[in-house]
C-alpha positions in Angstrom: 55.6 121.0 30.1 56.5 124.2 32.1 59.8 124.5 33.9 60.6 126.8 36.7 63.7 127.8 37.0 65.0 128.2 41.0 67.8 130.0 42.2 69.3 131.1 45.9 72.6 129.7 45.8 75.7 131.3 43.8 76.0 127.6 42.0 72.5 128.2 40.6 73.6 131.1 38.2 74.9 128.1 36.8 73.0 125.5 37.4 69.7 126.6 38.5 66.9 124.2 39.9 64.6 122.8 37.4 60.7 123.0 38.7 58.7 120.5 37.1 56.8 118.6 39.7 55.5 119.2 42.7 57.6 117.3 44.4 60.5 119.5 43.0 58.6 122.2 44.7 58.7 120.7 48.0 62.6 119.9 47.8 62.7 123.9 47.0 60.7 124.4 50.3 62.6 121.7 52.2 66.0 123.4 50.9 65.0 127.1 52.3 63.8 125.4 55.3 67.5 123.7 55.6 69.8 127.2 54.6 70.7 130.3 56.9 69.2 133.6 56.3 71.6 134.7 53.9 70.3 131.8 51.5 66.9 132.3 52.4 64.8 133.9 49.2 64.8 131.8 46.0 64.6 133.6 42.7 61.6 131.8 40.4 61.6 131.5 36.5 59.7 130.4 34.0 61.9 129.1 31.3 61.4 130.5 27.9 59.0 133.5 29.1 61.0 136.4 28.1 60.4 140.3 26.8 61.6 141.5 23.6 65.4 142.3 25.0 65.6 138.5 26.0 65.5 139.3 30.2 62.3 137.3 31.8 59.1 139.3 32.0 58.3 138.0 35.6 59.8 137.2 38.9 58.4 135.2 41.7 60.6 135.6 45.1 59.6 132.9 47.8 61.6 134.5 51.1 61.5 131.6 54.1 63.1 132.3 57.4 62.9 129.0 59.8 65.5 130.9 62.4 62.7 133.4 63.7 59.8 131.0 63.6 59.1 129.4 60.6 57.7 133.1 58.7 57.7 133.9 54.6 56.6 135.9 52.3 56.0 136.0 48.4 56.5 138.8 46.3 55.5 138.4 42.0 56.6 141.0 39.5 54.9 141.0 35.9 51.7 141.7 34.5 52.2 145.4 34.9 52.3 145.2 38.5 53.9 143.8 42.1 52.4 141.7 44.4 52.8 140.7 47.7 51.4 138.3 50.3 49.3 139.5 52.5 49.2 138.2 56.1 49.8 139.4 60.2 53.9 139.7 60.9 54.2 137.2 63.7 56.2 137.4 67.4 57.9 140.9 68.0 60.5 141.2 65.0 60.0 143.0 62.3 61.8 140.8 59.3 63.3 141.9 56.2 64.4 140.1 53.0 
C-alpha cells in the first residue's frame, strides 16, 4: 500500500497526515478549504521514496486559497524536472504561494 505523507501545519513535522485513501485525500482538501492563507499549501510525500542521502526525491505542493475565490495550484518536483498546473488566473488578483 502507498502512503502519502501531508503536511501544512507546524504539528505535522511531527505528526504528518497519513494518505492512504481517497477519502483521506478529501479530508486534506476539506482541511485547506477550512485554514487561512498562511496554512494554505500542503507539503506531499511518498513514504519510503527517498535519494541516496535519505531526503525524498519528489515533492508535490497542493496551494488552495478559498478567501479569494476558491483558486489552487499544483506544483511536482522529481523526475528531473518541475511541473506546474496550468490554467487562466481568475478575478483581478494576482495570487502568490
Amino acid at each position: 500500500m502507498t502512503v502519502v505523507k501531508a503536511y501544512y501545519k507546524h504539528v505535522h513535522g511531527e505528526a504528518p497526515l497519513r494518505l492512504e485513501t481517497p477519502a483521506h485525500v478529501d479530508e486534506l482538501v476539506d482541511g485547506l478549504l477550512a485554514e487561512d492563507y498562511s496554512h494554505s499549501v500542503a507539503a506531499l510525500y511518498v513514504e519510503g521514496r527517498v535519494n541516496a542521502v535519505g531526503a525524498p526525491d519528489h515533492e508535490l505542493l497542493v496551494a488552495i486559497n478559498n478567501e479569494d475565490g476558491d483558486v489552487g495550484a499544483l506544483r511536482y518536483m522529481g523526475g528531473g524536472g518541475t511541473y506546474y498546473s496550468l490554467g487562466e488566473a481568475g478575478g483581478d488578483k494576482e495570487i502568490t504561494y
